[in-house]
C-alpha positions as CSV (number, residue, x, y, z in Angstrom):
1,X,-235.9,-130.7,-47.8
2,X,-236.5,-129.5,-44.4
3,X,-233.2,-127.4,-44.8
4,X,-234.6,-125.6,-47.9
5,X,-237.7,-124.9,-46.0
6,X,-236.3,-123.4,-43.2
7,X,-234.2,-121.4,-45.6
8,X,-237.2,-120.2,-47.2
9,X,-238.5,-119.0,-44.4
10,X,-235.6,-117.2,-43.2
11,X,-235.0,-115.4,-46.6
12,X,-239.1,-114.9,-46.1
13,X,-238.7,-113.2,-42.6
14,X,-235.4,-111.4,-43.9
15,X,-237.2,-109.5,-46.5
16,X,-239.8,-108.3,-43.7
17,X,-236.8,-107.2,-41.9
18,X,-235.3,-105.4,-44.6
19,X,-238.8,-103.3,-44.5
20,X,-236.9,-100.6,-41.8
21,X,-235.1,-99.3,-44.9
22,X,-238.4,-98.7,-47.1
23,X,-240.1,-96.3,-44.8
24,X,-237.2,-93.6,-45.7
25,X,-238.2,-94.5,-49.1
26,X,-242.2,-93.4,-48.1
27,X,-241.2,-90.5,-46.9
28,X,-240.1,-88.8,-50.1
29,X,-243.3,-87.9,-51.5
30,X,-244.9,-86.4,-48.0
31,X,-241.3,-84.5,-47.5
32,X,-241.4,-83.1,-51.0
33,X,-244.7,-81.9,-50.6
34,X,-244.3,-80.2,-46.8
35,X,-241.4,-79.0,-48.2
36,X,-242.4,-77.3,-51.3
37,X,-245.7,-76.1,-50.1
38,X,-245.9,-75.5,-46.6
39,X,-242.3,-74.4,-45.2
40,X,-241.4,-73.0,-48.3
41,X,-244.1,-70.0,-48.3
42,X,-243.8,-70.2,-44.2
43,X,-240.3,-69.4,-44.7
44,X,-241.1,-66.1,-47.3
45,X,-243.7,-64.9,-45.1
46,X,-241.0,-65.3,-41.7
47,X,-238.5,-63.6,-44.0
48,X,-240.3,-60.7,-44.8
49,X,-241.5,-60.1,-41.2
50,X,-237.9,-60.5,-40.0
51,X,-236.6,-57.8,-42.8
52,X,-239.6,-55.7,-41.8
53,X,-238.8,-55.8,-37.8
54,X,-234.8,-55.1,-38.5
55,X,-235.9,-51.8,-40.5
56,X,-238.8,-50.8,-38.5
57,X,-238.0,-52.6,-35.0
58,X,-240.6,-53.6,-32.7
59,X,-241.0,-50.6,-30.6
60,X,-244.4,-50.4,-31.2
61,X,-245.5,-54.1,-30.7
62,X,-248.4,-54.2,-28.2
63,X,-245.9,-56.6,-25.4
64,X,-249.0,-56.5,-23.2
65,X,-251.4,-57.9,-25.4
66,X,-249.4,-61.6,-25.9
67,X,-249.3,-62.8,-22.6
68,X,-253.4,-62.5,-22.4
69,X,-253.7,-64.0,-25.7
70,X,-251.3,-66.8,-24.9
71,X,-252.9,-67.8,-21.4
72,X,-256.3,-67.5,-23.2
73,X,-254.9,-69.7,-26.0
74,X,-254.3,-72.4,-24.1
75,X,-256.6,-72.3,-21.2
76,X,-259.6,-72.3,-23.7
77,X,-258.1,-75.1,-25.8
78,X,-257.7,-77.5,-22.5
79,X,-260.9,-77.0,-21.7
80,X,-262.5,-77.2,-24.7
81,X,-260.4,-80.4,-25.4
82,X,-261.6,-82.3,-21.7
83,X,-265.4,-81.7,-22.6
84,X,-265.4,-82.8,-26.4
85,X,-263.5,-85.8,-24.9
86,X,-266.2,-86.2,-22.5
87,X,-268.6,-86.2,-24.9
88,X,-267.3,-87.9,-27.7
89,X,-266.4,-91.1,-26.0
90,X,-269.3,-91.9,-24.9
91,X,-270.9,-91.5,-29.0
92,X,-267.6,-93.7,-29.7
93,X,-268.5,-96.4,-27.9
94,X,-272.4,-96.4,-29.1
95,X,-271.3,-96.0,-32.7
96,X,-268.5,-98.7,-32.5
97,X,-270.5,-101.5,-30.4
98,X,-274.2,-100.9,-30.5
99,X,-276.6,-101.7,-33.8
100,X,-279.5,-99.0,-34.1
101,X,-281.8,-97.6,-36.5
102,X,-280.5,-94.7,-38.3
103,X,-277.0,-95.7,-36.8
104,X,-275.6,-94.6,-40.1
105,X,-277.7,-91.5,-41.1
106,X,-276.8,-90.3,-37.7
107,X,-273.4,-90.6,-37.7
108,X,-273.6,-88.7,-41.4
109,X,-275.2,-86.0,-39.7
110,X,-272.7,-85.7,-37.1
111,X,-270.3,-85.3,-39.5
112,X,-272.0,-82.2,-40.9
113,X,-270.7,-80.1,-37.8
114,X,-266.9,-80.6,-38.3
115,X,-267.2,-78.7,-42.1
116,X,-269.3,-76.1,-41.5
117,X,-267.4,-72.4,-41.8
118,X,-267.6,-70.8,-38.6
119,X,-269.4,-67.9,-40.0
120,X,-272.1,-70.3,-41.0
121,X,-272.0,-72.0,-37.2
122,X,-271.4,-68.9,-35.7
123,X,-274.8,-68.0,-37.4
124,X,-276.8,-70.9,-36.4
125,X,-275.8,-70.5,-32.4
126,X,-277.0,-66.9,-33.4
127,X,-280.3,-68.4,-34.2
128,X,-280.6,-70.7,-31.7
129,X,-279.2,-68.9,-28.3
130,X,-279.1,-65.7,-29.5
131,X,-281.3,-62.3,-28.3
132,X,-283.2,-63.1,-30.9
133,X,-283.1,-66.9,-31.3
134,X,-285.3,-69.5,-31.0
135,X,-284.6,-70.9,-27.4
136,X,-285.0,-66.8,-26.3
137,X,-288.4,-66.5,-28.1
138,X,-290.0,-69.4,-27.0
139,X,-288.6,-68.9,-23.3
140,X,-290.0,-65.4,-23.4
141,X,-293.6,-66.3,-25.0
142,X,-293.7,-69.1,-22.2
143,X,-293.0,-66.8,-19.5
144,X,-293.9,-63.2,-20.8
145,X,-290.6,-62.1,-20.4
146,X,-290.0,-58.5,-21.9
147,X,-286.2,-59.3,-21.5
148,X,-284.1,-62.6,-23.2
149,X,-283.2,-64.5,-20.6
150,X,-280.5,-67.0,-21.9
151,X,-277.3,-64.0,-23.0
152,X,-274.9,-66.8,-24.1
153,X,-273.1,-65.4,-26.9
154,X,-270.4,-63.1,-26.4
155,X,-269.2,-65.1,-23.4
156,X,-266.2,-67.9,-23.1
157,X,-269.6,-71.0,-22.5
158,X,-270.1,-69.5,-26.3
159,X,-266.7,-70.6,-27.2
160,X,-266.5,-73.7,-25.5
161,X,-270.0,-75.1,-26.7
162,X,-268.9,-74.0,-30.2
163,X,-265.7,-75.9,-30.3
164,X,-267.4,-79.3,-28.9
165,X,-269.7,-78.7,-31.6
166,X,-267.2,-78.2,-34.0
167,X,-264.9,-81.2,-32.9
168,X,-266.6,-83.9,-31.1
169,X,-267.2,-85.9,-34.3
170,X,-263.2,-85.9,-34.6
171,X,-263.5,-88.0,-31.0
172,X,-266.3,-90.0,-32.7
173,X,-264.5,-91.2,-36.0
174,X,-260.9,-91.7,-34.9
175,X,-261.8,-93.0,-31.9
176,X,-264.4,-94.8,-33.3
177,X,-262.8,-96.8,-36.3
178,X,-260.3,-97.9,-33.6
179,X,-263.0,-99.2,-31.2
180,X,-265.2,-101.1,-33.6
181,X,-262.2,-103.2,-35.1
182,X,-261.6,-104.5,-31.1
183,X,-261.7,-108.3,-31.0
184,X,-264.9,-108.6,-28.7
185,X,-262.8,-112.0,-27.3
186,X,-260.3,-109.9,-25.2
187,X,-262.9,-108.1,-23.3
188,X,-265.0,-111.9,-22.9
189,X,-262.0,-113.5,-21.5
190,X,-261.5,-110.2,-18.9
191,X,-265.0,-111.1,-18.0
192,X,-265.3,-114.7,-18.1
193,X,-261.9,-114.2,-15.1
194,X,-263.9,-112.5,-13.1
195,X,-263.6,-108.6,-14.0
196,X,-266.5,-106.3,-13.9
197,X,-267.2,-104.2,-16.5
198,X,-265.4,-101.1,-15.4
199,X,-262.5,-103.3,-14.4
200,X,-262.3,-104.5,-18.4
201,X,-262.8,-101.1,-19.7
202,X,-259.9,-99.9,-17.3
203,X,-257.0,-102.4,-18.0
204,X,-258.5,-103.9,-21.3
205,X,-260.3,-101.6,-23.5
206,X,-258.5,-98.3,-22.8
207,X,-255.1,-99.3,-23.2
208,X,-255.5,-100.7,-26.4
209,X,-257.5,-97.4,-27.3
210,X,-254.8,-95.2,-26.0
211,X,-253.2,-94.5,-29.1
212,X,-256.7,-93.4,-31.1
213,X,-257.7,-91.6,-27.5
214,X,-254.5,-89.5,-27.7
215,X,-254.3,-89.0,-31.4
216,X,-257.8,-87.4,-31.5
217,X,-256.7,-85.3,-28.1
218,X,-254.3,-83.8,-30.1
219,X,-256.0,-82.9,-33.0
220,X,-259.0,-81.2,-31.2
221,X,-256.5,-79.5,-28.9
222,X,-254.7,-78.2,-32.5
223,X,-257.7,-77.3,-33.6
224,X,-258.8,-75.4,-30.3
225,X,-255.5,-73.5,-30.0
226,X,-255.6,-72.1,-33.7
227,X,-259.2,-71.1,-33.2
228,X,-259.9,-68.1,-34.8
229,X,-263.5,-67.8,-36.1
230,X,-265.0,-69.5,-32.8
231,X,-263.0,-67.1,-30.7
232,X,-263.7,-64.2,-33.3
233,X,-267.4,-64.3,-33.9
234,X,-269.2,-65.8,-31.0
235,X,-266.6,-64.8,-27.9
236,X,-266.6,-60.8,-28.8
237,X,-263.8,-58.4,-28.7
238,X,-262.7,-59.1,-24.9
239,X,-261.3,-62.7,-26.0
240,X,-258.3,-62.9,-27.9
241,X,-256.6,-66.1,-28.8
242,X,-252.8,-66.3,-31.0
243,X,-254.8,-66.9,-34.5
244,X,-257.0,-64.0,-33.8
245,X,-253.8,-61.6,-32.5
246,X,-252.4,-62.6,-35.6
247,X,-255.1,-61.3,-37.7
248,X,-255.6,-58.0,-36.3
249,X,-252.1,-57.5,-36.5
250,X,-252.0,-58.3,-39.8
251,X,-255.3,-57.1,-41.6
252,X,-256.1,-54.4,-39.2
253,X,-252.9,-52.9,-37.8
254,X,-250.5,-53.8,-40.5
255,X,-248.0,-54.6,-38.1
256,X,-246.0,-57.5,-40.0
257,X,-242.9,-57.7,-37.9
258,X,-244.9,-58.3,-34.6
259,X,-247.5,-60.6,-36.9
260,X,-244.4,-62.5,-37.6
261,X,-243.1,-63.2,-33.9
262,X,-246.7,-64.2,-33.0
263,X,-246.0,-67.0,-36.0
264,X,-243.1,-68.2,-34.8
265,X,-244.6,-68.1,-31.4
266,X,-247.5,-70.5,-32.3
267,X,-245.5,-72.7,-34.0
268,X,-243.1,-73.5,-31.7
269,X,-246.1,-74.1,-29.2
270,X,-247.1,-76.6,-32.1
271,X,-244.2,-78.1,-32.1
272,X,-244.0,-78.5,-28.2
273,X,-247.4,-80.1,-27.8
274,X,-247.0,-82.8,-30.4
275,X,-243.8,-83.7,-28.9
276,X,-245.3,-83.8,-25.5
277,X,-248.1,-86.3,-27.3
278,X,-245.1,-88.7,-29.1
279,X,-243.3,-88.8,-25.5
280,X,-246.6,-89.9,-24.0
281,X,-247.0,-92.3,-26.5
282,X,-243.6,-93.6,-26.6
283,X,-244.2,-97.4,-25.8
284,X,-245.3,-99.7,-28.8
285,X,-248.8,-99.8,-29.4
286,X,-250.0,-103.6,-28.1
287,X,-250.7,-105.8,-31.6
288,X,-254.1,-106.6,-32.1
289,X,-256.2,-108.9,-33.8
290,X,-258.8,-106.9,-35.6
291,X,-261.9,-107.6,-37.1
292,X,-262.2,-107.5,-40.8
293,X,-266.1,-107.1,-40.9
294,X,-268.7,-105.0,-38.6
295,X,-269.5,-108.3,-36.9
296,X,-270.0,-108.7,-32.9
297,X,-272.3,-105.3,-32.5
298,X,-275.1,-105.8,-30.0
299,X,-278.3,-105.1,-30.1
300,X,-280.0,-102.5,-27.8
301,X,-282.2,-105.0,-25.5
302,X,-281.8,-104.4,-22.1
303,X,-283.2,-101.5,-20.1
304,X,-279.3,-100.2,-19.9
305,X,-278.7,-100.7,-23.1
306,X,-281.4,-98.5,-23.8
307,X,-280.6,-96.0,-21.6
308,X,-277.3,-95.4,-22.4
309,X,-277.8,-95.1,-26.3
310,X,-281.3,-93.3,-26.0
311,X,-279.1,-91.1,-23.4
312,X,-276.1,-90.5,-26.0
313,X,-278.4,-89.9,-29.0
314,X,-280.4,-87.6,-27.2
315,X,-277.6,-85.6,-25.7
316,X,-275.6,-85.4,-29.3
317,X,-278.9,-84.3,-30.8
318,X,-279.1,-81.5,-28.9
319,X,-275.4,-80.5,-28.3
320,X,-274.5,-80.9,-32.3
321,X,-277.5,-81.3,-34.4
322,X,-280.2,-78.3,-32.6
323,X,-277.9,-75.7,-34.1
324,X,-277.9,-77.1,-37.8
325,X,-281.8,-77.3,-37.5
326,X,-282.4,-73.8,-36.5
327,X,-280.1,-72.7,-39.1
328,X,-282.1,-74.4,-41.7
329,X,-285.3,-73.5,-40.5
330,X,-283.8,-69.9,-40.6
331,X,-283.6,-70.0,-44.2
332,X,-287.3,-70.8,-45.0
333,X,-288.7,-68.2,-42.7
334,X,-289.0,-64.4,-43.2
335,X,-289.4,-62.2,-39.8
336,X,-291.9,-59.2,-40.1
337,X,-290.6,-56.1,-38.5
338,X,-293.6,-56.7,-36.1
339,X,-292.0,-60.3,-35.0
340,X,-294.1,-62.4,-37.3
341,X,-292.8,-65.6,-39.1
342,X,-294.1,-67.0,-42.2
343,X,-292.8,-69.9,-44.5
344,X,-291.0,-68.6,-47.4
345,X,-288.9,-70.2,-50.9
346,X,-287.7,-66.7,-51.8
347,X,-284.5,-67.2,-50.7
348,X,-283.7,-70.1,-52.4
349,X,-285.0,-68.3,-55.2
350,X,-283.1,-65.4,-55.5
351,X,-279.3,-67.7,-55.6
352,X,-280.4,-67.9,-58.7
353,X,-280.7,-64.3,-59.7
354,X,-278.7,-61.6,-60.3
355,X,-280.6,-58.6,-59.5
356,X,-277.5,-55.6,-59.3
357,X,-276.2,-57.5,-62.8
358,X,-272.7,-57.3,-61.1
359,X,-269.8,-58.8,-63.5
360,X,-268.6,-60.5,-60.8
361,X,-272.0,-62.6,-59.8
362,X,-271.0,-66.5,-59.4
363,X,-274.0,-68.4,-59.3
364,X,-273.9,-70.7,-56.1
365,X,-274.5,-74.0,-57.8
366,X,-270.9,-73.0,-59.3
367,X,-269.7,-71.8,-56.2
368,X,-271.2,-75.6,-55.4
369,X,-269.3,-77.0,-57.9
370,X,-265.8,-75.8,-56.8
371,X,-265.9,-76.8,-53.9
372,X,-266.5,-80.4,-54.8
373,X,-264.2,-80.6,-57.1
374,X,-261.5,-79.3,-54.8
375,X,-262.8,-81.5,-52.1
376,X,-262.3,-84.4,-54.7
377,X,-258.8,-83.2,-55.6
378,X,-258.3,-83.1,-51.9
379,X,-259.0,-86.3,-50.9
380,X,-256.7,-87.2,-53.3
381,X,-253.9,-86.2,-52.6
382,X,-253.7,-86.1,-48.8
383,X,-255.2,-89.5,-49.4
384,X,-252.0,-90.5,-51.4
385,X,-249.4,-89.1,-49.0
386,X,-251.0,-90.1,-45.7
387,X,-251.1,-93.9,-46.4
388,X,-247.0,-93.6,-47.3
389,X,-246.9,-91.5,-44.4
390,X,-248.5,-93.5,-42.1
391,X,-246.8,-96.8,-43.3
392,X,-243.7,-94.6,-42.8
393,X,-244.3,-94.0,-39.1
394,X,-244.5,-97.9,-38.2
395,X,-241.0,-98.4,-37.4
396,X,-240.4,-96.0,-34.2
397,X,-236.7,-94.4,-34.6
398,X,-235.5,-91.3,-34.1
399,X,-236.4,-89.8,-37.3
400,X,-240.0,-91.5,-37.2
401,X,-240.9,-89.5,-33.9
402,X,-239.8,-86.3,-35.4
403,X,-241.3,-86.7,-38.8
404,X,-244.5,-87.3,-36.6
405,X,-244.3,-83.9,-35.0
406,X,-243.4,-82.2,-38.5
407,X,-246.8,-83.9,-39.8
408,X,-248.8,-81.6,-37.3
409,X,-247.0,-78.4,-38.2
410,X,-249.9,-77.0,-40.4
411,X,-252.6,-77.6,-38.0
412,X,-250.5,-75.0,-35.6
413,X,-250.2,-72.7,-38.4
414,X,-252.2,-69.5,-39.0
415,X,-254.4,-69.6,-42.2
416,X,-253.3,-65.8,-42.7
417,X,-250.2,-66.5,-42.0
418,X,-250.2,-69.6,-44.7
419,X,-252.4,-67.9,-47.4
420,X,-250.1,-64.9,-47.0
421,X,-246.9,-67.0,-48.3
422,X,-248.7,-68.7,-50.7
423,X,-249.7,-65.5,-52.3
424,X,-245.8,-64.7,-51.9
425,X,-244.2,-67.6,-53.3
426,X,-246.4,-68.6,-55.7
427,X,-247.7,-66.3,-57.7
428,X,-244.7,-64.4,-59.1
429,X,-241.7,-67.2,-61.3
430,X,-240.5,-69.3,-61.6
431,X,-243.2,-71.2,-59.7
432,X,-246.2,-68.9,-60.8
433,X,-249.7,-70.8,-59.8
434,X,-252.4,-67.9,-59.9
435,X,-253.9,-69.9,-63.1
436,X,-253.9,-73.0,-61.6
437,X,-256.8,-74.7,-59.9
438,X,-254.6,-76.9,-57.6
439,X,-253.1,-74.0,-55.7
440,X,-256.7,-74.6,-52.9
441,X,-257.0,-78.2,-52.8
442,X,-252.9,-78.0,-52.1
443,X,-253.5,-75.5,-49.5
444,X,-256.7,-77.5,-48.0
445,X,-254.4,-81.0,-48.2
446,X,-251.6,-79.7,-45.7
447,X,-254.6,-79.2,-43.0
448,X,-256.0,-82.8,-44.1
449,X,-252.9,-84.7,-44.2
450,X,-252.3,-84.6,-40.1
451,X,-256.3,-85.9,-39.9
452,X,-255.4,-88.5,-42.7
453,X,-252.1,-89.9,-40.9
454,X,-253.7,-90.0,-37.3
455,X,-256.8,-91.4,-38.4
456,X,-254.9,-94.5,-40.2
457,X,-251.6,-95.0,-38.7
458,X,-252.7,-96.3,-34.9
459,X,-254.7,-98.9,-37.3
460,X,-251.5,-99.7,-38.9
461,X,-249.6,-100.2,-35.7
462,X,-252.1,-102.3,-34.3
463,X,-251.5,-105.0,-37.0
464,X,-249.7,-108.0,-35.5
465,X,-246.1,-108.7,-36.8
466,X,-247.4,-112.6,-37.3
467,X,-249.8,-111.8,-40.2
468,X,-247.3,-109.9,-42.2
469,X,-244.5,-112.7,-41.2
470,X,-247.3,-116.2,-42.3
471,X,-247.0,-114.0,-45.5
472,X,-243.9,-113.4,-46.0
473,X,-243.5,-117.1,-45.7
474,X,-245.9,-117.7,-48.2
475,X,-243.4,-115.6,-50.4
476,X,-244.9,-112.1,-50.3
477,X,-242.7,-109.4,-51.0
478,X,-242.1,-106.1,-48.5
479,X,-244.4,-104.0,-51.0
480,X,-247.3,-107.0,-51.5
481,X,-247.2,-107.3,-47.8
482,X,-248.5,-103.8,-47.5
483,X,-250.8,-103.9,-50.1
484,X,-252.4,-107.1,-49.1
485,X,-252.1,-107.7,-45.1
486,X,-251.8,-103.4,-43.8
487,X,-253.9,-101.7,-46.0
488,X,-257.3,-103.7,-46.2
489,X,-256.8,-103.8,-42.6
490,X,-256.8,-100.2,-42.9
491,X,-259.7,-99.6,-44.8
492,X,-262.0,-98.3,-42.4
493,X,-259.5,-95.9,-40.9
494,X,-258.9,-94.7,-44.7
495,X,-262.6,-94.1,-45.2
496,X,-262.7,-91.9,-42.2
497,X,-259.5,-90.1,-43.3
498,X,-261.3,-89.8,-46.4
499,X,-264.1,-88.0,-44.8
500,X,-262.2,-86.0,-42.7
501,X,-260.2,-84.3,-45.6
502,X,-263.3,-84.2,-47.9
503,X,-265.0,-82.1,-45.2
504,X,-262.3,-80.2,-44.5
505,X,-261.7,-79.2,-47.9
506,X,-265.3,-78.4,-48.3
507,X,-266.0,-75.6,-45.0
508,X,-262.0,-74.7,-45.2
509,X,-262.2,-70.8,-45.2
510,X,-259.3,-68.9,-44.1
511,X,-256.6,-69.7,-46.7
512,X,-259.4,-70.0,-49.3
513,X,-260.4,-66.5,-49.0
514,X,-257.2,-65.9,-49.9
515,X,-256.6,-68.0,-52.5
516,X,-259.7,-68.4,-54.6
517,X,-260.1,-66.7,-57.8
518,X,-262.8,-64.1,-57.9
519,X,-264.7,-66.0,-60.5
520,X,-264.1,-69.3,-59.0
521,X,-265.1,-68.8,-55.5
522,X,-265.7,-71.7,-53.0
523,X,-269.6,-72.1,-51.2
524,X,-267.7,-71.0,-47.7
525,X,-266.6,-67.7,-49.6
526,X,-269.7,-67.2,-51.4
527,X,-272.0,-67.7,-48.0
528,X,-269.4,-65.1,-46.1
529,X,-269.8,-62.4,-49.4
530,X,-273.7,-62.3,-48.3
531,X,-273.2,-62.3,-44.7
532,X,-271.1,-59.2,-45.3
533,X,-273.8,-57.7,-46.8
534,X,-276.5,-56.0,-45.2
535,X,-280.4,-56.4,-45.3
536,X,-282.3,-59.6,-44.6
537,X,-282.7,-60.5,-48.2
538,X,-278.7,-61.2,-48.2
539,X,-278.9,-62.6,-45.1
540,X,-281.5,-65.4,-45.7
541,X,-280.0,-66.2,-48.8
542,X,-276.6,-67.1,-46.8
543,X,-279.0,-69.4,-44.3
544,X,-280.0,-70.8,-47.8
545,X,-276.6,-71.3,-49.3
546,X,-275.4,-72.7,-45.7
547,X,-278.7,-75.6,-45.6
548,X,-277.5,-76.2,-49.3
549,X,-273.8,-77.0,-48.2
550,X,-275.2,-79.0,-45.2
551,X,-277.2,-81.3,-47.2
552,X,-274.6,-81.7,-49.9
553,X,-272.1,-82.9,-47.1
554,X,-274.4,-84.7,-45.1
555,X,-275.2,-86.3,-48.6
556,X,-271.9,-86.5,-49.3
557,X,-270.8,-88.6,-46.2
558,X,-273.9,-91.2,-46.5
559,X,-272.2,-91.8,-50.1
560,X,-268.5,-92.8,-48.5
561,X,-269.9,-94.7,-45.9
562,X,-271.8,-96.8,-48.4
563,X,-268.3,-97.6,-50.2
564,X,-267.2,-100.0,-46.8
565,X,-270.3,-101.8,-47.2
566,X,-269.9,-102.9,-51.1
């Protein structure tokens, strides 16, 4: 009997063995999909910009524009990457560890920044630090200047305040989800041996967060080198980063051959960086016991305690959340040619009215609509292929580690450059998808799917080998083993993946403008159509559309975060 037991549990840990040959297996469906919609149209547009460059040439490439644009690239991006870090941690740890009133409604809000368009953030600095913002009016009422005193935008602090408003809640939620599932009992028995609580952070707490720490690195840096908008709207034609070069070689100076190089260019800079992060994060991740339920928070009591979350609160509020307010104070105000403010509804009023009777008038609530759906559709299917991929990338070969630098490959891709070849490649046979209302959410999933994969899969390393092997024993197969031990585990990781590619799909603009159908615009492309418009009417009715999309989202996030709690 004891014999047939032990064979049991042999053939038991032998079928979690044989789980190194179903991760080639995962990796079919996120393969075919990279393959079919992301290095396929790459490939057209790189084509056409090479057949371009060997009849035209490249005489006339401006050579001594790159090597500003590439320095600029990256020095903004480190920068900008070291100070979201430094403040996102810090919210990190309050979120994870620390119970407070409106804990949840406040990380909701924080959320908001991430999926704004940067036309619609590049507006609310505008009214916030602009000439004529608030923090410029009130100084100069206070002090009788004739003169604004704060002449922030236009300048690289513009830029770099604008992308740790844009990415610190990337620090906060992958960070974050990794933090809170800690066992509290490592750091008690650091303690209890004699270690201060620096010491325990240092050789305790950080190296277990290590993975998280450098997974959300990369992603803001990703996000900071493709910046376009940012760079575009608030830092003024003197700053030039790859994504913008790229832009104004293609739109404005039609030059595709050289538009082309600058592709290849940022992608193999792509490329380089997440291999640099998989070779710093070469060692296997240290298995953890995590907790199942948000138990173990503290409570804020002590005059520390107090400090440090009244201090992070504070600070967040006015780094991510003074911008969104005078944005949507903006759009219930109307500014007399003689300065004077007065409360107004008129803007909200007139989204619902089509004064010029133009055929082409999309009513925002529809615009409203779209977007959710494809936010929805989204969700879905990066969703889908980031838990296979993520299981995928548990066993550390070869192929894993290069599969894991493929995954990032769209982040370090132009939006023009991507809407471009899917405008190519599908909308002409045999794979003709101008009719289709998946061609945007597929576009928006190849940006979510990186967020998705490096949300869940340090969560999915973590795991301890002895859960999935007790299982096992108990006669689990490879597949229930996932399904029953890995992904609850995961859960709260997958929430926050979810929210990530929700929100990205919802304030994704440059490969939407693009790709959405006249009469089935998104609220990103409708907002940006009044913005281009002159007069104050169409501008206060953008402010309007913009406070609509952040309370949707905001709304929308409260909604998701409800789901872990049921």
């Amino acid at each position: 009997m004891t014999f047939g037991l032990r064979r049991r549990e042999n053939g038991a840990l032998g079928a979690v063995s044989q789980r190194a040959g179903l991760p080639v297996w995962l990796w079919a469906a996120p393969l075919l999909f990279l393959g079919l919609f992301f290095f396929y149209p790459l490939s057209a547009v790189l084509r056409l910009a090479g057949e371009a460059a060997l009849a035209e040439g490249l005489k006339g490439a401006p050579w001594s524009r790159l090597g500003g644009a590439l320095w600029f690239t990256f020095w903004q991006a480190c920068v900008s990457t070291l100070l979201t870090l430094l403040a996102g941690l810090p919210a990190a740890f309050v979120f994870a560890r620390y119970r407070f009133r409106g804990k949840r409604l406040l990380s909701a809000l924080l959320t908001i920044p991430f999926i704004l368009p940067t036309v619609v953030a590049a507006a609310g600095f505008n009214a916030l630090l602009g000439p004529r913002g608030w923090l410029n009016g009130l100084l100069m009422s206070a002090f009788g200047l004739n003169y604004p005193p704060v002449r922030i935008i236009n300048t690289v602090s513009a830029i770099l305040l604008a992308h740790i408003f844009y990415n610190t809640s990337v620090v906060i939620r992958v960070v974050g989800s990794v933090w809170a599932q800690l066992d509290n009992r490592l750091e008690q028995a650091a303690r209890s041996l004699g270690a201060s609580s620096w010491r325990t952070f240092l050789e305790v707490t950080l190296p277990l967060l290590r993975p998280s720490v450098l997974a959300a690195s990369l992603l803001v840096f990703l996000f900071d080198f493709t910046s376009f908008g940012v760079v575009l709207l608030l830092g003024g034609p003197r700053f030039t980063t790859l994504e913008v070069e790229i832009y104004l070689q293609t739109m404005q100076f039609l030059n595709l051959p050289f538009s082309g190089l600058l592709s290849v260019l940022q992608l193999a800079c792509t490329l380089s960086i997440t291999t640099l992060y998989l070779w710093l994060n070469r060692r296997q991740p240290v298995p953890l016991s995590p907790r199942l339920s948000p138990d173990g928070l503290w409570s804020v009591r002590r005059w520390r305690q107090r400090l440090l979350v009244g201090g992070v609160i504070v600070g967040i509020t006015f780094l991510l959340l003074l911008p969104l307010v005078a944005l949507a104070l903006r759009s219930f105000l109307v500014i007399s040619p003689e300065g004077d403010l007065s409360l107004t509804l008129a803007y909200y009023r007139e989204l619902f009215i089509n004064r010029r009777q133009t055929f082409f008038y999309v009513p925002p609530m529809v615009a409203l609509r779209n977007s959710l759906a494809y936010g929805a559709a989204t969700v879905t299917i990066s969703l889908a292929l980031g838990l296979l991929a993520a299981s995928a990338l548990n066993r550390r070969g070869r192929f894993e580690r290069w599969m894991d630098a493929i995954l990032m490959l769209p982040l370090g891709t132009s939006a023009v450059t991507l809407g471009l070849g899917f405008l190519v490649v599908f909308t002409r046979p045999p794979v003709d998808l101008r009719s289709s209302p998946w061609l945007v959410p597929i576009a928006h999933s190849l940006v979510a799917l990186p967020f998705v994969v490096r949300t869940i899969q340090p969560v999915l390393a973590s795991i301890p080998s002895a859960l999935r092997q007790a299982a096992a024993v108990l006669g689990a197969s490879p597949w229930r083993v996932r399904r029953e031990i890995d992904w609850p585990i995961a859960t709260r990781a997958a929430l926050a993946g979810a929210i990530f590619s929700f929100t990205i799909s919802l304030g994704e603009f440059g490969a939407t403008s693009f790709l959405a159908r006249p009469e089935y615009p998104t609220l990103p492309v409708a907002i940006f159509r009044f913005l281009a418009q002159p007069g104050d009417l169409n501008y206060g009715q953008a402010m309007a559309m913009a406070s609509l999309l952040m309370f949707i989202c905001g709304l929308s996030v409260l909604v998701i975060e409800n789901i872990e709690r049921k």
